[in-house]
N, C-alpha and C positions, 0 to 999 in steps of 0.2 A: 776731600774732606779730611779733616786734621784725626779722628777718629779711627778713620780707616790704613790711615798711615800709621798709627798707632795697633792695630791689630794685625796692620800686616807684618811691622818690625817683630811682635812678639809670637807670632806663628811662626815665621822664618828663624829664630831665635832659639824654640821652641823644636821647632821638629826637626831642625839639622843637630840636635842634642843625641848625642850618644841612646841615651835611658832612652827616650822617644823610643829608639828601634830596638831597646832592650824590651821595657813595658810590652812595645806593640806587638813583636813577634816571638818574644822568651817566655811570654806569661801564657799563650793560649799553647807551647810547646810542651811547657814544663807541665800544664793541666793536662795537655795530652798524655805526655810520657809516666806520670802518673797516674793517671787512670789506667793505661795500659799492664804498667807494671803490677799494680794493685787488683788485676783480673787474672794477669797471668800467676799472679803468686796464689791468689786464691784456687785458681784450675788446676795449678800443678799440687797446691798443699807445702808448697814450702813456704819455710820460716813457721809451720807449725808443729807442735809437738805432741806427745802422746799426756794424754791425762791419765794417772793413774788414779784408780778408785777404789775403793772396798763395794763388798756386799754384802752384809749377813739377809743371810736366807731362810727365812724360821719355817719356811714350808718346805723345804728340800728339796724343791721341785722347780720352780720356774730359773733360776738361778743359773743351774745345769743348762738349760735350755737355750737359755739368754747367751751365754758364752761359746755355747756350741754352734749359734747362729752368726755373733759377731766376727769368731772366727773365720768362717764359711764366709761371711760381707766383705772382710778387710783381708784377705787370704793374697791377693797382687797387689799391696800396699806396704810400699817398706817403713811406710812409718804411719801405722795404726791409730785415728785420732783419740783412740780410750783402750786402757788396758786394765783387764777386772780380773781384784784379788776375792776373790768367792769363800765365804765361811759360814757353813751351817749350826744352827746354833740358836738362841734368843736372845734377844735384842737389849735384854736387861740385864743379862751376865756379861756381854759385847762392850757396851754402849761405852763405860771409862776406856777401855784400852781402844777401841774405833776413834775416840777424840783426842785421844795422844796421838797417833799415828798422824792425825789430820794437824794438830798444832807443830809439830817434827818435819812438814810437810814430805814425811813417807807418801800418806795419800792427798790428793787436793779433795777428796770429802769421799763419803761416803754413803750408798744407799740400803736401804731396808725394804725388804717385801717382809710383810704382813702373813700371819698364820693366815687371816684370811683376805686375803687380796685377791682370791679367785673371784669371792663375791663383792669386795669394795672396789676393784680396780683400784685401790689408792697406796701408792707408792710413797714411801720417803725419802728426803734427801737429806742430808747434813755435811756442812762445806763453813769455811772462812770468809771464802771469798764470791763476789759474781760472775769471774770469770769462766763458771761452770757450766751457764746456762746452756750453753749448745750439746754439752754432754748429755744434761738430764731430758733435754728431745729427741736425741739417740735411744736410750734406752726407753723409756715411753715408748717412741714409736716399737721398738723390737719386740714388747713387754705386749702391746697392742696387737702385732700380730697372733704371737704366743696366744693368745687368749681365746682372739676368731680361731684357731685354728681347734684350743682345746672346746669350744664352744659347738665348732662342726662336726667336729666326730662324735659330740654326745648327742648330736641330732642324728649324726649315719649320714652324713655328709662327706663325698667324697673329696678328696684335695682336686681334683679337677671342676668338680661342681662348685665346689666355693671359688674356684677361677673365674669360673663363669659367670658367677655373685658378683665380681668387683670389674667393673668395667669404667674405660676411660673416655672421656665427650670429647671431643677437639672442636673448637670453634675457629669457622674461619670468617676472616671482616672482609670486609667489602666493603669501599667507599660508593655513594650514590651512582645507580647506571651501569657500575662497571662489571664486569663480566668475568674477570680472575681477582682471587682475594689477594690482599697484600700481604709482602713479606713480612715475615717477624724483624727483620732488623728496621723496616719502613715502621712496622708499630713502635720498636723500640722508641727509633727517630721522632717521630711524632708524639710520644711522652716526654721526651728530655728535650726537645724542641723547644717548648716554652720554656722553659726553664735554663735555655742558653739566651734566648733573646733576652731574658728578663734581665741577667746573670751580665752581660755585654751593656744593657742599659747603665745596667748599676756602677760598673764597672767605669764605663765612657766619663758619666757624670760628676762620679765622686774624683776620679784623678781629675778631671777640671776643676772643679772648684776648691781641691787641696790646691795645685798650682795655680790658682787664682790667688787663695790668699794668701799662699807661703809671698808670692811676687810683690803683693802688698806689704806683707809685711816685709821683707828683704830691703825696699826701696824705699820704707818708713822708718828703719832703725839706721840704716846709712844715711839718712839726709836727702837722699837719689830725690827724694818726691819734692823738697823744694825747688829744688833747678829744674825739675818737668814742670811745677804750676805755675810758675811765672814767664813759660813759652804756652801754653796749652791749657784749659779751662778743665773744670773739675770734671765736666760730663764727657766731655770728650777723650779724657785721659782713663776713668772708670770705664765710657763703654769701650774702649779700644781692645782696654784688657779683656772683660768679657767674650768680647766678638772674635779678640785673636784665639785666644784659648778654646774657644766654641768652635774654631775653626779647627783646633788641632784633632778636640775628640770625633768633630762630623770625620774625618782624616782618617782616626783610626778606626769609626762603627765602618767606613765604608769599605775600609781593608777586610774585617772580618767578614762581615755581607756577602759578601766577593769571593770571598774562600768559600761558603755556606754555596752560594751560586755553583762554583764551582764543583766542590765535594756531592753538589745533591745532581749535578748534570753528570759526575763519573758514575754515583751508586745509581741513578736514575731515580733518585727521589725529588720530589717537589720540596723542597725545605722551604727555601726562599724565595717566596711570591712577591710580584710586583705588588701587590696590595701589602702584603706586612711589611715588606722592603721601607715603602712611600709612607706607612703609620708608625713605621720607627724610627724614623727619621721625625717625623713631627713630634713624635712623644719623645724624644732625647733632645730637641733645640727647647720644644718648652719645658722639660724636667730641668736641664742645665741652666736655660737663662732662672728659674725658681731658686734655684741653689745655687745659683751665683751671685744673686742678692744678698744671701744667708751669708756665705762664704767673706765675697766683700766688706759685708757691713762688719763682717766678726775683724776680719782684718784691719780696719780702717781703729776699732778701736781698743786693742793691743798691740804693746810694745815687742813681747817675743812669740814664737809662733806654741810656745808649750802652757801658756795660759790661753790663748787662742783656740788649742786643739782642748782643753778641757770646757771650754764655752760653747766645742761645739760637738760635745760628745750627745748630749739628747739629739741633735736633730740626725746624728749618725745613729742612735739604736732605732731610732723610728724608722728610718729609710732600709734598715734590716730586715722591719718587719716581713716583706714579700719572700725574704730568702729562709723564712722562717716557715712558712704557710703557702710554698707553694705548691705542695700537691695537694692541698687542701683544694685551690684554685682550679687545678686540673680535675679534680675528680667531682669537685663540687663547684664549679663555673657560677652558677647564676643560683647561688644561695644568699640570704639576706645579708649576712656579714662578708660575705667578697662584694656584693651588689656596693652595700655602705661603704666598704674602705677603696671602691672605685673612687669613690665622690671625696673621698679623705686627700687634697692636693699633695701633700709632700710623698704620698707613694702611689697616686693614682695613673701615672705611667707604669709605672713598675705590674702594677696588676692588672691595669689594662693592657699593656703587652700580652701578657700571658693566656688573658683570655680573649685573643684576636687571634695568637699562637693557633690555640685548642679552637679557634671556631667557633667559639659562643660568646658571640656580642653583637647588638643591632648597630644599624647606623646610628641612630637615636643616643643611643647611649657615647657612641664616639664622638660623636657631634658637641655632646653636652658637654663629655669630659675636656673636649679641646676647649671649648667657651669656660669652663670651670678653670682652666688653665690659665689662658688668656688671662682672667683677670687675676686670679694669682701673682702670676708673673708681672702683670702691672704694679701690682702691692708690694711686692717684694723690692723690684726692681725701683721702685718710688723710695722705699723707705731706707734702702741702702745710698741714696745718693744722696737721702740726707744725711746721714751717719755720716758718709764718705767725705763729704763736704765740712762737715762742723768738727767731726776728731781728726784726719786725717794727720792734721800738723798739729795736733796735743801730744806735744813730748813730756816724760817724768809726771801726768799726772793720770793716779788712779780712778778711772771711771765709773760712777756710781750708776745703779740701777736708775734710781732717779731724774737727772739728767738725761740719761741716754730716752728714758720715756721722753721727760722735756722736749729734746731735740725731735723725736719723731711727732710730737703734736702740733708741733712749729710750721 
């Protein structure tokens, strides 16, 4: 079939491409090597700095206290993430020279305890900037203990008794049946789990149908596509592309899968189940072929690919949406608005992924979303072949909204 010949030239074409083995094995390194790095930086504390602060302390008292402890906290840390200038005093003889300090960036802001903050608990801050935030839950929390503690002893509360007061729960999971709980890095696993499959969907999909239409167009501003349509017919040259291209992403999910197999047979975790293996693959042949019609039909009728890519900047914020909302998904599985945007086709793999991931979805509902797909994909696919067919060979002329409706009622 003239089709298949056409899908195999452009796979072959396609994946003995340099980028191919860049995309395919540079992109989940470099996501590797960053995460790693961005863990280690955070565990070690480097690249971070010390914050310097003010305090006026109009009660004399907790001030002292607070520093005495930060000290004693950060005592085997050569670089302290907060350093407090402490001034007793009131707030309203302070307050002009504490806001010069801060605009001079002497200090990056500045807090106030209260005459009475024993009985408000209520702290102030004053700052420029937001990059504060993590300081003012430092001191809170230290400000916090300070408080239980001045709170115990006017009960006759021993510092050992009030140990005793604060105790810690450990909860350990256990999957159905099983008889030792799992490890925290298996829980890890299994939270960020959906969220790679979904992450890999998205990913698979959208580089195919950029390199669907970038090919379209390529092969429509060089003329390329009149010398293919007068050996080979419109449909057959349309699905060939699709089919090769769909062939290249099936290529590289099942590279990753395979790694995922792999990695979860070394840590001895389940990641990748024959059952998600086998529904992600279905839900990435029918998300791609959806978005290959999208893709196609946008190519088919622009000249260059940078009025193209702004035609198809909507149906890209939409297909966002799951990487926006997915712990919503995990932690809220079968709430009415994940339920609805299952049924919503342009991201309903995407969030059906994730909650096949997590384990909360019936057959019923998978059933439904693939028939929901199905016809999608028929739609889609129908109406890009009419596009494909009526502009494909419209050179120099600007395509009106109009028209283009015309053509699809046709």
């Amino acid at each position: 079939m003239t089709f298949l010949k056409i899908a195999w030239f452009e796979y072959l074409r396609r994946i003995r491409s340099k980028w191919f083995l860049i995309g395919t094995f540079g992109m989940p390194i470099l996501i590797l090597g960053i995460s790693l790095i961005g863990g280690y930086l955070t565990g070690t504390g480097a690249g971070l700095e010390t914050k310097y602060m003010g305090m006026i302390d109009e009660t004399g008292i907790y001030g002292q206290q607070l520093i005495a402890d930060l000290d004693i906290k950060y005592a085997d840390e050569d670089v302290p993430p907060i350093n407090i200038a402490l001034t007793k005093g009131e707030f309203r003889d302070l307050q002009e020279q504490f806001d010069a300090l801060v605009k001079e960036h002497s200090f990056d802001g500045y807090f106030v305890i209260p005459m009475d903050f024993g009985e408000t608990q209520q702290l102030k801050f004053y700052a420029q900037s937001s990059a504060t935030m993590r300081s003012t839950d430092v001191i809170a929390a230290e400000l916090r203990q300070i408080l239980t503690q001045e709170r115990a002893a006017s009960l006759n509360l021993s510092p050992e008794s009030l140990t005793k007061l604060f105790v810690n729960v450990d909860v350990d999971h256990y999957d159905l049946g099983a008889s030792e709980a799992r490890d925290t890095e298996e829980l890890i696993a299994g939270y960020v789990a959906p969220f790679i499959f979904m992450f890999l969907l998205f990913l698979g999909i959208f580089t195919g149908g950029q390199l669907l239409m970038r090919a379209v167009l390529e092969e429509r501003s060089s003329r390329v596509i009149e010398v293919l349509l007068s050996t080979v017919s419109y449909n057959d040259l349309m699905g060939g592309k699709i089919v090769g291209l769909g062939m290249l992403g099936l290529t590289q999910s099942a590279i990753y899968l395979l790694a995922g197999v792999i990695g979860g047979y070394y840590y001895d975790m389940s990641i990748v189940t024959a059952g998600i293996g086998s529904l992600y693959f279905i839900y990435f042949i029918l998300g791609y072929l959806l978005y290959a019609g999208v893709y196609i039909g946008v190519g088919a009728l622009f000249d260059s690919e940078q009025e193209a890519q702004q035609a198809i900047q909507i149906i890209t914020f939409i297909a966002v949406i799951p990487m926006l909302l997915w712990t919503l998904v995990i932690e809220n599985p079968n709430s009415a608005l994940v339920n609805a945007l299952c049924y919503f086709p342009p991201v309903t793999p995407f969030f059906m992924m994730i909650k096949i991931a997590v384990g909360e979805t019936t057959m019923f509902q998978i059933v439904l979303t693939i028939l929901l797909m199905l016809v999608s994909v028929y739609a889609s696919i129908r109406l890009a072949a009419k596009l494909f067919r009526t502009a494909i060979l419209l050179y120099g002329k600007r395509i009106t909204m109009p028209e283009v409706i015309r053509w699809l009622k046709a």
